[in-house]
N, C-alpha and C positions, 0 to 999 in steps of 0.2 A: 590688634584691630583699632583700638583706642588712640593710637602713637599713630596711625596712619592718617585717620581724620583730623587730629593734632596737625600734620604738614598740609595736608590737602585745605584744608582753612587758611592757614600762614598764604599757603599758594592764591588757594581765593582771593585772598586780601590785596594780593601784590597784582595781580591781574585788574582787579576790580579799581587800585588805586591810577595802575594805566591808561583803564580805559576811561576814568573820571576825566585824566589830565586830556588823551586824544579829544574826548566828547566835547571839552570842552577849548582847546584849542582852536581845533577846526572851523567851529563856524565861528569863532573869534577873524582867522587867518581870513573863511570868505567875507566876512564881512568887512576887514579892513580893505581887502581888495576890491570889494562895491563901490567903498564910500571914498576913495582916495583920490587925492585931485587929480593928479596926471597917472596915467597908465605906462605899464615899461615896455618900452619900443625892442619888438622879439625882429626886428628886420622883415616882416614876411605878411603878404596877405594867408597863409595857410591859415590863420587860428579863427578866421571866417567862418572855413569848415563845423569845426568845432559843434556850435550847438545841433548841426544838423548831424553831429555822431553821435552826441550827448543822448538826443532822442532817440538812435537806434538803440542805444548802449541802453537807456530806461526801457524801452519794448521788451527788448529781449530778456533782461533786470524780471520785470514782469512776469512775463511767460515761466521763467526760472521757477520766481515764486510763488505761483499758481500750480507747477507740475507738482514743485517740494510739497505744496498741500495734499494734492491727490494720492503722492507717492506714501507721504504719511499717515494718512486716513487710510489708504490699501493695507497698512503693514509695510512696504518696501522701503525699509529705514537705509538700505546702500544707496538705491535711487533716491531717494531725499537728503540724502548728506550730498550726493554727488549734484544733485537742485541746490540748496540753499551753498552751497560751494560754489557755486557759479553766478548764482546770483549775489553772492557776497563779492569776489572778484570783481563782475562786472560791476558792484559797484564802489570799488576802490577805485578801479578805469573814471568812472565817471567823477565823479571827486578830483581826480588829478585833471582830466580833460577841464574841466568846468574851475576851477580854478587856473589854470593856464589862459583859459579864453577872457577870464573876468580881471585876469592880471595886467591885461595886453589890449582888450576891447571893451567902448563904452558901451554900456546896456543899453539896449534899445526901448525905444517907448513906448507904448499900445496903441494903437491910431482908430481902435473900435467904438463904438457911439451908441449910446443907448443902453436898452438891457444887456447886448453883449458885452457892455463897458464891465457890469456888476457882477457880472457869472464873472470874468478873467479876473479882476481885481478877485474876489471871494475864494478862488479857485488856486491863485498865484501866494497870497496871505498866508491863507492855509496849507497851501505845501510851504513856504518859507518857514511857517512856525513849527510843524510837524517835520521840516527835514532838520530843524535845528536841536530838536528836542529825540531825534529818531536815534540819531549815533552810538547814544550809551544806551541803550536797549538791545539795539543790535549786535552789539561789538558784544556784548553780557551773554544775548543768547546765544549767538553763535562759540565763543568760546565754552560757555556751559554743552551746547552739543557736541564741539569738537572731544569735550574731555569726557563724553558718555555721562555725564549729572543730569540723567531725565527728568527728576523732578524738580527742580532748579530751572532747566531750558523751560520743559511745559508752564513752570508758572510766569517765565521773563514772555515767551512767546505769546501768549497770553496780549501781551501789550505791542510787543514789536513787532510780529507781524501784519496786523491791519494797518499800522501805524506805516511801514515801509513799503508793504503793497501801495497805499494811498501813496505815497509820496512819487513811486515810480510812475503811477499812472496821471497823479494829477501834474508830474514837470511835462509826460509826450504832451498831454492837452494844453499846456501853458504853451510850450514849442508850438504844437500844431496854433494856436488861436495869434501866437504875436509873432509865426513864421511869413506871415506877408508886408512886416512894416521892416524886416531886416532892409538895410539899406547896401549890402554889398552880395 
Protein backbone atom coordinates (compact mmCIF):
# COMPACT_ATOMS: atom_id res chain seq x y z
CA UNK A 1 0.00 0.00 0.00
CA UNK A 2 2.89 2.16 0.97
CA UNK A 3 4.86 1.41 -2.57
CA UNK A 4 1.67 2.58 -4.29
CA UNK A 5 1.41 6.26 -2.72
CA UNK A 6 5.29 6.17 -3.20
CA UNK A 7 4.36 6.29 -7.33
CA UNK A 8 1.07 8.03 -7.15
CA UNK A 9 3.22 11.06 -5.55
CA UNK A 10 6.27 10.71 -8.08
CA UNK A 11 3.08 10.84 -10.68
CA UNK A 12 1.66 13.89 -8.78
CA UNK A 13 4.75 15.59 -9.05
CA UNK A 14 5.18 15.06 -12.68
CA UNK A 15 1.68 16.22 -13.59
CA UNK A 16 1.85 18.98 -11.18
CA UNK A 17 5.33 20.11 -12.69
CA UNK A 18 3.25 20.28 -16.27
CA UNK A 19 0.79 21.97 -15.32
CA UNK A 20 3.28 24.71 -13.67
CA UNK A 21 4.90 24.88 -17.19
CA UNK A 22 1.12 25.06 -19.34
CA UNK A 23 -0.15 27.58 -16.55
CA UNK A 24 2.37 29.38 -17.09
CA UNK A 25 3.09 29.34 -20.81
CA UNK A 26 -0.10 30.17 -21.83
CA UNK A 27 -0.77 33.50 -20.76
CA UNK A 28 2.82 34.31 -21.37
CA UNK A 29 1.97 32.90 -25.39
CA UNK A 30 -1.60 35.38 -24.92
CA UNK A 31 -0.01 37.93 -23.80
CA UNK A 32 2.79 38.19 -26.40
CA UNK A 33 0.12 37.98 -28.97
CA UNK A 34 -1.83 41.30 -27.36
CA UNK A 35 1.21 43.28 -27.23
CA UNK A 36 3.02 42.39 -30.56
CA UNK A 37 3.54 45.04 -33.18
CA UNK A 38 2.16 43.63 -36.21
CA UNK A 39 -0.39 40.67 -36.37
CA UNK A 40 0.10 37.46 -38.70
CA UNK A 41 -1.84 37.88 -41.82
CA UNK A 42 -4.23 34.21 -41.78
CA UNK A 43 -5.42 35.47 -45.46
CA UNK A 44 -9.17 35.63 -44.45
CA UNK A 45 -11.78 37.77 -42.90
CA UNK A 46 -13.09 34.54 -40.96
CA UNK A 47 -11.19 35.19 -37.55
CA UNK A 48 -13.81 38.29 -37.35
CA UNK A 49 -16.11 35.57 -36.38
CA UNK A 50 -14.10 34.46 -33.68
CA UNK A 51 -14.97 36.52 -30.61
CA UNK A 52 -18.77 36.24 -31.37
CA UNK A 53 -18.02 32.11 -30.93
CA UNK A 54 -15.67 32.97 -28.16
CA UNK A 55 -18.84 34.18 -26.29
CA UNK A 56 -20.89 31.29 -27.19
CA UNK A 57 -18.15 28.86 -26.29
CA UNK A 58 -17.95 31.08 -22.52
CA UNK A 59 -22.14 30.66 -22.26
CA UNK A 60 -22.26 27.31 -22.69
CA UNK A 61 -18.33 27.01 -20.64
CA UNK A 62 -21.00 28.40 -17.94
CA UNK A 63 -24.02 26.65 -18.11
CA UNK A 64 -21.41 23.44 -18.05
CA UNK A 65 -20.19 24.70 -14.76
CA UNK A 66 -23.15 25.51 -12.99
CA UNK A 67 -24.86 22.01 -13.95
CA UNK A 68 -21.20 20.25 -12.72
CA UNK A 69 -22.34 22.13 -9.40
CA UNK A 70 -25.90 21.03 -9.11
CA UNK A 71 -24.74 17.48 -10.39
CA UNK A 72 -22.30 17.41 -7.49
CA UNK A 73 -24.27 18.82 -4.71
CA UNK A 74 -27.17 16.03 -5.94
CA UNK A 75 -24.64 13.08 -5.39
CA UNK A 76 -24.55 12.62 -9.46
CA UNK A 77 -20.67 12.33 -9.60
CA UNK A 78 -21.10 10.62 -13.59
CA UNK A 79 -23.08 13.73 -14.55
CA UNK A 80 -20.49 16.07 -13.04
CA UNK A 81 -17.39 14.50 -14.50
CA UNK A 82 -19.43 14.41 -17.76
CA UNK A 83 -20.26 18.78 -16.69
CA UNK A 84 -16.91 19.65 -15.76
CA UNK A 85 -15.54 17.52 -18.98
CA UNK A 86 -17.16 19.61 -21.06
CA UNK A 87 -16.71 22.50 -19.60
CA UNK A 88 -13.08 21.86 -19.59
CA UNK A 89 -13.03 21.11 -23.49
CA UNK A 90 -15.05 23.94 -24.09
CA UNK A 91 -12.65 25.58 -22.60
CA UNK A 92 -9.50 24.44 -24.51
CA UNK A 93 -11.88 25.34 -27.77
CA UNK A 94 -11.88 28.75 -26.36
CA UNK A 95 -8.16 29.15 -25.72
CA UNK A 96 -7.19 28.08 -29.09
CA UNK A 97 -10.11 30.25 -30.85
CA UNK A 98 -9.12 33.47 -28.78
CA UNK A 99 -5.56 32.97 -29.36
CA UNK A 100 -5.95 32.57 -33.09
CA UNK A 101 -8.32 35.72 -33.19
CA UNK A 102 -5.54 37.75 -31.03
CA UNK A 103 -2.72 36.34 -33.36
CA UNK A 104 -4.35 37.65 -36.50
CA UNK A 105 -6.62 40.79 -35.16
CA UNK A 106 -6.12 44.08 -33.41
CA UNK A 107 -8.10 44.44 -30.09
CA UNK A 108 -10.71 46.63 -30.18
CA UNK A 109 -11.31 49.56 -28.11
CA UNK A 110 -14.35 50.39 -25.68
CA UNK A 111 -16.11 53.52 -27.01
CA UNK A 112 -18.43 53.62 -23.61
CA UNK A 113 -18.49 56.93 -21.54
CA UNK A 114 -19.10 57.46 -18.12
CA UNK A 115 -20.10 54.93 -15.38
CA UNK A 116 -20.33 52.25 -18.01
CA UNK A 117 -16.57 53.18 -18.85
CA UNK A 118 -15.65 51.86 -14.93
CA UNK A 119 -18.05 48.72 -14.66
CA UNK A 120 -16.19 47.37 -18.31
CA UNK A 121 -12.70 48.59 -17.49
CA UNK A 122 -13.33 46.67 -13.55
CA UNK A 123 -15.04 43.95 -15.23
CA UNK A 124 -12.32 43.27 -18.22
CA UNK A 125 -9.01 43.76 -15.36
CA UNK A 126 -10.60 41.31 -13.27
CA UNK A 127 -11.36 38.64 -15.64
CA UNK A 128 -7.62 39.29 -17.32
CA UNK A 129 -6.14 38.90 -13.96
CA UNK A 130 -8.33 35.89 -12.74
CA UNK A 131 -8.15 34.08 -16.35
CA UNK A 132 -4.36 34.50 -15.94
CA UNK A 133 -4.03 33.11 -12.60
CA UNK A 134 -7.26 30.46 -13.14
CA UNK A 135 -5.09 27.81 -15.45
CA UNK A 136 -3.05 26.06 -12.86
CA UNK A 137 -6.08 25.66 -10.58
CA UNK A 138 -7.99 24.20 -13.16
CA UNK A 139 -5.74 22.03 -15.01
CA UNK A 140 -4.73 20.74 -10.89
CA UNK A 141 -8.39 20.07 -10.22
CA UNK A 142 -9.42 18.61 -12.96
CA UNK A 143 -6.64 16.11 -13.22
CA UNK A 144 -7.05 15.42 -9.35
CA UNK A 145 -10.88 14.56 -10.43
CA UNK A 146 -9.97 12.68 -13.43
CA UNK A 147 -7.70 10.50 -11.22
CA UNK A 148 -10.66 9.97 -8.39
CA UNK A 149 -8.14 12.13 -5.57
CA UNK A 150 -11.49 13.55 -3.87
CA UNK A 151 -9.77 15.20 -1.29
CA UNK A 152 -7.11 16.79 -3.30
CA UNK A 153 -9.87 17.95 -6.17
CA UNK A 154 -12.30 19.24 -3.04
CA UNK A 155 -9.68 21.30 -1.49
CA UNK A 156 -8.06 22.73 -5.36
CA UNK A 157 -11.98 23.21 -6.29
CA UNK A 158 -12.31 25.14 -3.46
CA UNK A 159 -10.48 27.91 -5.39
CA UNK A 160 -10.94 27.06 -8.93
CA UNK A 161 -14.19 26.95 -9.32
CA UNK A 162 -15.59 30.45 -8.49
CA UNK A 163 -12.47 31.53 -9.92
CA UNK A 164 -13.53 30.00 -13.54
CA UNK A 165 -17.15 30.33 -13.23
CA UNK A 166 -16.16 34.24 -12.94
CA UNK A 167 -13.94 34.33 -15.52
CA UNK A 168 -16.59 32.51 -18.13
CA UNK A 169 -19.12 34.92 -17.12
CA UNK A 170 -17.27 37.90 -16.71
CA UNK A 171 -15.44 37.38 -20.83
CA UNK A 172 -19.65 36.96 -22.33
CA UNK A 173 -20.29 40.52 -20.36
CA UNK A 174 -16.91 41.97 -21.68
CA UNK A 175 -18.12 40.59 -25.43
CA UNK A 176 -21.71 41.52 -24.75
CA UNK A 177 -20.57 45.45 -23.35
CA UNK A 178 -17.48 45.99 -26.29
CA UNK A 179 -19.68 43.82 -28.96
CA UNK A 180 -20.99 47.17 -30.54
CA UNK A 181 -17.48 49.09 -31.02
CA UNK A 182 -16.22 45.78 -33.15
CA UNK A 183 -15.47 47.48 -36.36
CA UNK A 184 -15.98 44.46 -38.89
Amino acid sequence: MEKSNVLLNREDKGIIRWVTIIAIAVPLLVAVLLFMPSKIDLASEWVYFLPHLNAVINSAASVALILGLIFIKSGNITYHRASMTTAFGLGAIFLVSYVIYHAAAESTSFGGEGMIKSIYYFILITHIILAAVALFPILLAYYYGYTDQRAKHKKVVRFAYPIWLYVTISGVLVYLMISPYYGF
